[in-house]
Backbone as a ProteinNet text record, in pm:
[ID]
protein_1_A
[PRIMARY]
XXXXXXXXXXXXXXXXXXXXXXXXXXXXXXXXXXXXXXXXXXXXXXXX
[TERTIARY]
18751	18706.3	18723.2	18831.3	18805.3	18787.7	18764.8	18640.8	18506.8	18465.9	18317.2	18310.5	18435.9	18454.6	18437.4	18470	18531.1	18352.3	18291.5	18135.8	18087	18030.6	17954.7	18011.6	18127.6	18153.3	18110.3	18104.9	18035	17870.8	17818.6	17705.4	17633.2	17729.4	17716.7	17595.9	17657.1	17551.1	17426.5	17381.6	17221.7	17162.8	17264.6	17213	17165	17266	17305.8	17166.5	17184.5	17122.9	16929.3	16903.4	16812	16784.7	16878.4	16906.2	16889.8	16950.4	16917.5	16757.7	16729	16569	16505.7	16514.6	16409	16461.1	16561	16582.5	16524.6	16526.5	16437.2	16316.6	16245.4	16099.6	16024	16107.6	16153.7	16077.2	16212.5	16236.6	16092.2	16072.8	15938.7	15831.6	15827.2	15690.9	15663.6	15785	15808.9	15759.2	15813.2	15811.1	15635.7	15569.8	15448.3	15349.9	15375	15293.9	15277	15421	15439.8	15317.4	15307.1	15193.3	15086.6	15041.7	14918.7	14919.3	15036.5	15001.3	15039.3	15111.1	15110.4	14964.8	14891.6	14787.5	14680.2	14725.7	14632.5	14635.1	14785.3	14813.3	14791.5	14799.6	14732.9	14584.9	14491.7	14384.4	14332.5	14422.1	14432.3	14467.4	14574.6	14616.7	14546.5	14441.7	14336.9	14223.7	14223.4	14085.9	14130.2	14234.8	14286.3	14287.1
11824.1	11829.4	11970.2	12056.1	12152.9	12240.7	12223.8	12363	12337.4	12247.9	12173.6	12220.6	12238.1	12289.6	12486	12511.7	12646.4	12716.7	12583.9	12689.4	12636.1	12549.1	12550.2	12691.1	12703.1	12808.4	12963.2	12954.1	13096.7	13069.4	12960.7	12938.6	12937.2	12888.2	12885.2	13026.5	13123	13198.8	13197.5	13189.6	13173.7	13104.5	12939.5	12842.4	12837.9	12877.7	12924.3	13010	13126.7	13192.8	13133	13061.1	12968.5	12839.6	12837.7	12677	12690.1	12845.7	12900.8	12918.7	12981.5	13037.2	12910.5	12824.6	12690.9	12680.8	12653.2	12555.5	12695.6	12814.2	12871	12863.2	12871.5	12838.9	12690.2	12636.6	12431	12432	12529.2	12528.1	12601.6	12667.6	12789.4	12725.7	12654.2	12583.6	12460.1	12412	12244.5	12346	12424.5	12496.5	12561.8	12603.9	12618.3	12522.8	12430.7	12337.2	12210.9	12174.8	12075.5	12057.9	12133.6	12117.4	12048.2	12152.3	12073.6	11918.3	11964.9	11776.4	11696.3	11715.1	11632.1	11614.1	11745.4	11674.2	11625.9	11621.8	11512.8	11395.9	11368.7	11184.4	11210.2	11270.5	11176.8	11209.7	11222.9	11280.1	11110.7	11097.3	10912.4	10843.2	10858.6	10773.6	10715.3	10815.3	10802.9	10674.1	10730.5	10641.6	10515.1	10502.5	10346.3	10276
19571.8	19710.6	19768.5	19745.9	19764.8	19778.7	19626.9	19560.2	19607.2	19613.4	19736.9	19863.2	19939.3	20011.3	20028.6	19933.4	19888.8	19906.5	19809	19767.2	19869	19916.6	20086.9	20147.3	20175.2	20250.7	20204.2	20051.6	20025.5	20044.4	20063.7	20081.4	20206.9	20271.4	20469.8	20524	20497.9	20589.4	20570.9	20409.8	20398.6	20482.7	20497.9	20502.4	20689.8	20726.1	20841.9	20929.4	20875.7	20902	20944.2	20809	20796.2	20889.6	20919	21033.1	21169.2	21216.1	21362.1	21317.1	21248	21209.4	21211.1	21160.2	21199.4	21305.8	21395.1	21529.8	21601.8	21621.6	21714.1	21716.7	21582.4	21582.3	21616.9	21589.4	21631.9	21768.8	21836	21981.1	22052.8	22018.3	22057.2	22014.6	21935.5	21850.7	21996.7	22021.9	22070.1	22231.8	22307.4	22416.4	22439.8	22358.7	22334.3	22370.1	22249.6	22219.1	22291.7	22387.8	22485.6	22598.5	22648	22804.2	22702.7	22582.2	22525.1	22492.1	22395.4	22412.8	22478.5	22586.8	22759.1	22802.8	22801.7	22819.5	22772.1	22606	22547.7	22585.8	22534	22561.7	22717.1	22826.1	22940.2	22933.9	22855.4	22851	22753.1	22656.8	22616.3	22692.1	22769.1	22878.1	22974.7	23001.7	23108.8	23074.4	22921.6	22909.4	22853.3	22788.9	22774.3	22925.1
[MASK]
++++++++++++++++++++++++++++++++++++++++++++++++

């Protein structure tokens, strides 16, 4: 257990590094792209 421990931790920053890098682009993608598709679905909403 931990030596499991030991190598995650020499592994952490790649992973890390990688994890902020998707959750900002996540975040900026989701912040972008929101109004649009708000107003799709009420653009479906409408006509249902």
């Amino acid at each position: 257990m931990k030596s499991f421990i030991l190598e995650n931790k020499a592994v952490a920053p790649e992973y890390t590094g990688l994890l902020v890098l998707g959750l900002a682009i996540g975040v900026g993608a989701m912040t972008y792209f929101a109004p649009k598709i708000k107003a799709v679905f009420q653009a479906i909403g409408s006509k249902l």
